[in-house]
N, C-alpha and C positions, 0 to 999 in steps of 0.2 A: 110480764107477770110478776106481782110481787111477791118477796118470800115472807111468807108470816112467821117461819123461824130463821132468826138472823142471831144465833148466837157466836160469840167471839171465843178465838181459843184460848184454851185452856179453862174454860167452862165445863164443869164438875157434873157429870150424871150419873145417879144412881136408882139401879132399879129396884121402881118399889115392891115388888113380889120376889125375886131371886136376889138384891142389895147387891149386885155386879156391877162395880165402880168403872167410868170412861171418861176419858178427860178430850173432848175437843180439838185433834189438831187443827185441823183447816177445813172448808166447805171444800166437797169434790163438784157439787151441784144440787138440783133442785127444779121442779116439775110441776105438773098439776096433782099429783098422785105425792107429794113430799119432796123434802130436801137431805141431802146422804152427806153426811159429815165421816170424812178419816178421822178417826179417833182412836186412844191408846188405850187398850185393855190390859189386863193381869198379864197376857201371856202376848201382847206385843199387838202390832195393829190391828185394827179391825176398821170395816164401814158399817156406820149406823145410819140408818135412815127412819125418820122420824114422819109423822106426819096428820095432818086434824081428823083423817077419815080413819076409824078403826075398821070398819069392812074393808077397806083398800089395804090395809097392815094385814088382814086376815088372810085377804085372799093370796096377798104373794109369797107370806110365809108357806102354802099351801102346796102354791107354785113350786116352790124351795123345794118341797119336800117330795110333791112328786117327781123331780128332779133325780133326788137323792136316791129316788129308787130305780130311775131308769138304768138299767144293767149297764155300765160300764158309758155312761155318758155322762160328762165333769162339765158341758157349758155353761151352768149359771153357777155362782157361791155357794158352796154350802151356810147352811143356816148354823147359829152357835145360840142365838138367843133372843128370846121373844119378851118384851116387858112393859109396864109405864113410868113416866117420871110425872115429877107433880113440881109444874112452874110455872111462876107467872099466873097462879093462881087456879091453876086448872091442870086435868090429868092429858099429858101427854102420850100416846102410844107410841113404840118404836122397836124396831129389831135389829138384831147385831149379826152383819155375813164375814163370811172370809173375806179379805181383801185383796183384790185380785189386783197384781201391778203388773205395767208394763204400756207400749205405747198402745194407741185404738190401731185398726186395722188399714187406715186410709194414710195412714201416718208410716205404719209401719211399711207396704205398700209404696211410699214418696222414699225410703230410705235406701231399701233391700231391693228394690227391683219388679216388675209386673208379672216376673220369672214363679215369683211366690202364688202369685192370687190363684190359681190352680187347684195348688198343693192344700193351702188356706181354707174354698170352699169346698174341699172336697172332702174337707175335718168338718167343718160345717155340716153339711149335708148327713153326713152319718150322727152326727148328734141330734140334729131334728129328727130321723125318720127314728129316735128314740123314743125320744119327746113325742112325736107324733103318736106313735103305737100306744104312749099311755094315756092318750085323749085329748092333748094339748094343741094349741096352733100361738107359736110366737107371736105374730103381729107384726107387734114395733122393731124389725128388725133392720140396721142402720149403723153403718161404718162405726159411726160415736159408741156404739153400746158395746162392741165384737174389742175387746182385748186381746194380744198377744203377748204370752209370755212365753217363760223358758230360758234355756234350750233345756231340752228339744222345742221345736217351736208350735205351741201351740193355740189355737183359737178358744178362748172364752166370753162368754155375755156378761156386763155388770146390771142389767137394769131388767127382769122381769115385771115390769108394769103393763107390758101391754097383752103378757100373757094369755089366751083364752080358751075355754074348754071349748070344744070341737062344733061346729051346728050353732053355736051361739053366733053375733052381731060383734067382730073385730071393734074393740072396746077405748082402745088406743093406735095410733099411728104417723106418720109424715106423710107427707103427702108423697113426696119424690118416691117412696116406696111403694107408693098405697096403688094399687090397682084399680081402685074408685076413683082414684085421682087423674089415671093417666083411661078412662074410660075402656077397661081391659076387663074387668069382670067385678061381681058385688064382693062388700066387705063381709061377706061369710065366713066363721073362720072354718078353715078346710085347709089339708095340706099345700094344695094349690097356690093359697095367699101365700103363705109363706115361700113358695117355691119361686116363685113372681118376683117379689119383694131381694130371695137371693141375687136373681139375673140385675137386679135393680142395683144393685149391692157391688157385682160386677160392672155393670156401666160407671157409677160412680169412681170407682179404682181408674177408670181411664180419665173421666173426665171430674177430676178430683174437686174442681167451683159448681160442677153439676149444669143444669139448662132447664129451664121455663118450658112448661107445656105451649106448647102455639097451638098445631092442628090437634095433637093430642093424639091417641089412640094408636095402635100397632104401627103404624104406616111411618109415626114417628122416632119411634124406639129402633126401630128397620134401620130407617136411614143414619141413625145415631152409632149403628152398631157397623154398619157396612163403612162408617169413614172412620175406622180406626183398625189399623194391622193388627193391632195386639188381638185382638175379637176372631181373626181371621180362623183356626184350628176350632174357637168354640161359636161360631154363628150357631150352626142346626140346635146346637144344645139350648141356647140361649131365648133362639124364634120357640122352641118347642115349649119351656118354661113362660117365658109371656105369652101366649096363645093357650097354656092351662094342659098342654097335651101331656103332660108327664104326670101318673097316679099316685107317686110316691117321691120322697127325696131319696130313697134307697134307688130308684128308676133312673133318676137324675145324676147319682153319683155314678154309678154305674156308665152311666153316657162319656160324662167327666172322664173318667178311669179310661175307658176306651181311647178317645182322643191325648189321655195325656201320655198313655202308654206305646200309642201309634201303631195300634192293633188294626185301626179300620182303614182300608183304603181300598177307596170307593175305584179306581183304573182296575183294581183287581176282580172286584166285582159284575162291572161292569161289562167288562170285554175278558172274560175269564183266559181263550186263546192266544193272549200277548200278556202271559202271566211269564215273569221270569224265574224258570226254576232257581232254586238254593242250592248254597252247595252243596251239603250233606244228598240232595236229591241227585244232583248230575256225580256225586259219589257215589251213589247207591245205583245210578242209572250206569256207571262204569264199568260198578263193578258184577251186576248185570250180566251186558256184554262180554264180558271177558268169559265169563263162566259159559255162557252159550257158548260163544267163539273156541273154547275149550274142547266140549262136549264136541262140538263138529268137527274136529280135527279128530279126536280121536276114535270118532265114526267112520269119516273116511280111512282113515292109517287102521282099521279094524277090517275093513271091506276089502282094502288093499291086498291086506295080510293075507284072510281068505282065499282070495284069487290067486294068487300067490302060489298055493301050499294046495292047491286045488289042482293048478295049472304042474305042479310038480308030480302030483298023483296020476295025472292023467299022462 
C-alpha cells in the first residue's frame, strides 16, 4: 500500500483553524484509514495522524471522545486536537492524540514472560465491557495496536480505526483476528467479535510468528490451543470466547479472575466427599469436640455427685 503522505522530519505544520504549530519527528506508521506521524508540539510529543478521508478523521475523533467518557477506561489517546493543514496544494485533515510510549504487547510478552498475559487481558477486558456499554465494538483488535506502559504496568490501544458502533458491519480488521476469517461466526460488530478477536490475541502471545488457516474453523483453534502448556489453566475460557458463549467481556474477565485467582476447582466440585477440610475448619471441628467432650464429663461427674449424696441420705 502506498503512502500518499510521505513527509520528512522536521516538516512544519500548522493548523489552519486553531494555528497549533508541530514539527515532524518520525512516521510511527500508516494504513488505509491514514498515516500517524510522532511529532513535537508546544507542550512536548504528540501523534498526529493525518489523512485524505475527512469522514474517517471524523469518525475516530468520535471514537476518541466517547472513549473519553467511558467512566474510568484510559485504552485508546486521549484526543488534544482536531484541524486542517493546507499542502501540496490542497487542504489536509488531521488530529492530534496523546502519545502513548512504550513496547506493543507481543513484545512486551517475548521480554517479561507469559506469567503477564493474564494479568494484561484481564486490564483488557474491563476496558472493553467500557467501551462496550457505550455502544462500541473495537474490531481491529491486534498485538501491534495493545501498548504497555508504565509502571504500573498497564494496557493501552494506539489505533482506533477499526472502531464500530454496535449492529453495524466490522468496518476494519486482520484476518488472524477476524472470526469471518477463521469461519467462527459473521463480522457483526457485537461484543462477541471483540471477545473472539481477545482469545485470538492470546494465541498469538504463544505462538508469537502466528499459523495459516488450513481446515479452519474451531476444530483448528482446538487443537492449536490444547498443544501448548501455557493455555492449560485458561482452555474453558478460551473454547467458550471462540465458540461466542460468553455475553459480555465483564463475563469473560470474570472467568479470567476465577482461574487466575485459583478459586475454581473442579475435584472439589465434582466429588464434594473427598473434599479436604482447612485448617481453620478441623480448628473449629476441635474445638468443637472439646467443648462436647467437656460438657460430658461434667454430666457424668454431676450424676456421680447425685448418687453420692443420695446414697449418703439413705
Amino acid at each position: 500500500m502506498k503512502n500518499p503522505f510521505k513527509f520528512p522530519p522536521g516538516t512544519k505544520i500548522i493548523g489552519k483553524w486553531h494555528s497549533q504549530p508541530y514539527v515532524i519527528v518520525k512516521e510511527l506508521g500508516y494504513g488505509a484509514n491514514g498515516t500517524v506521524y510522532l511529532a513535537q508540539g508546544r507542550n512536548g510529543y504528540v501523534a498526529l495522524k493525518m489523512s485524505e478521508n475527512s469522514m474517517s478523521i471524523t469518525s475516530e475523533v468520535n471514537v476518541l471522545k466517547a472513549f473519553s467518557k467511558a467512566q474510568g477506561s484510559a485504552l485508546g489517546p486521549s484526543i488534544l486536537d482536531v484541524d486542517d493543514w493546507e499542502a501540496r496544494g490542497k487542504r489536509i485533515p488531521f488530529y492530534v492524540m496523546e502519545y502513548i510510549k512504550g513496547p506493543d504487547l507481543l513484545t512486551f510478552i517475548n521480554k517479561k514472560g507469559f506469567s503477564w498475559a493474564g494479568v494484561l487481558i484481564i486490564q483488557l477486558l474491563s476496558d472493553l465491557e467500557r467501551i462496550h456499554q457505550e455502544g462500541w465494538v473495537f474490531g481491529d483488535l491486534k498485538p501491534e495496536n495493545l501498548i504497555i506502559t508504565g509502571p504500573p504496568n498497564k494496557i493501552r490501544c494506539i489505533d482506533v480505526g477499526g472502531t464500530t458502533l454496535q449492529g453495524r458491519a466490522i468496518k476494519e480488521f486482520t484476518e488472524f483476528f477476524d472470526r469471518g476469517y477463521w469461519v467462527s461466526g459473521s463480522r457483526k460488530a457485537e461484543p462477541s467479535y471483540d471477545l473472539f478477536s481477545v482469545a485470538m490475541i492470546f494465541l498469538n502471545l504463544a505462538y508469537p510468528k502466528r499459523f495459516n488457516k488450513t481446515q479452519g474453523g474451531f476444530q483448528q483453534l482446538k487443537m492449536a490451543i490444547e498443544s501448548k502448556k501455557e493455555f492449560i489453566p485458561y482452555r474453558e475460557t478460551l473454547f467458550m470466547a471462540l465458540q461466542g458463549k460468553f455475553s459480555s467481556a465483564a463475563e469473560m474477565r470474570m472467568k479470567m479472575l476465577e482461574v487466575s485467582s485459583g478459586t475454581k476447582n473442579v475435584h472439589t466440585r465434582s466429588n464434594p466427599q473427598k473434599v479436604t477440610p482447612s485448617r481453620q475448619q478441623l480448628q473449629k471441628k476441635k474445638k468443637s469436640g472439646g467443648l462436647m467432650e467437656t460438657i460430658l464429663i461434667i454430666f457424668i461427674v454431676t450424676i456421680l455427685y447425685v448418687l453420692y449424696i443420695y446414697g449418703e441420705i439413705l
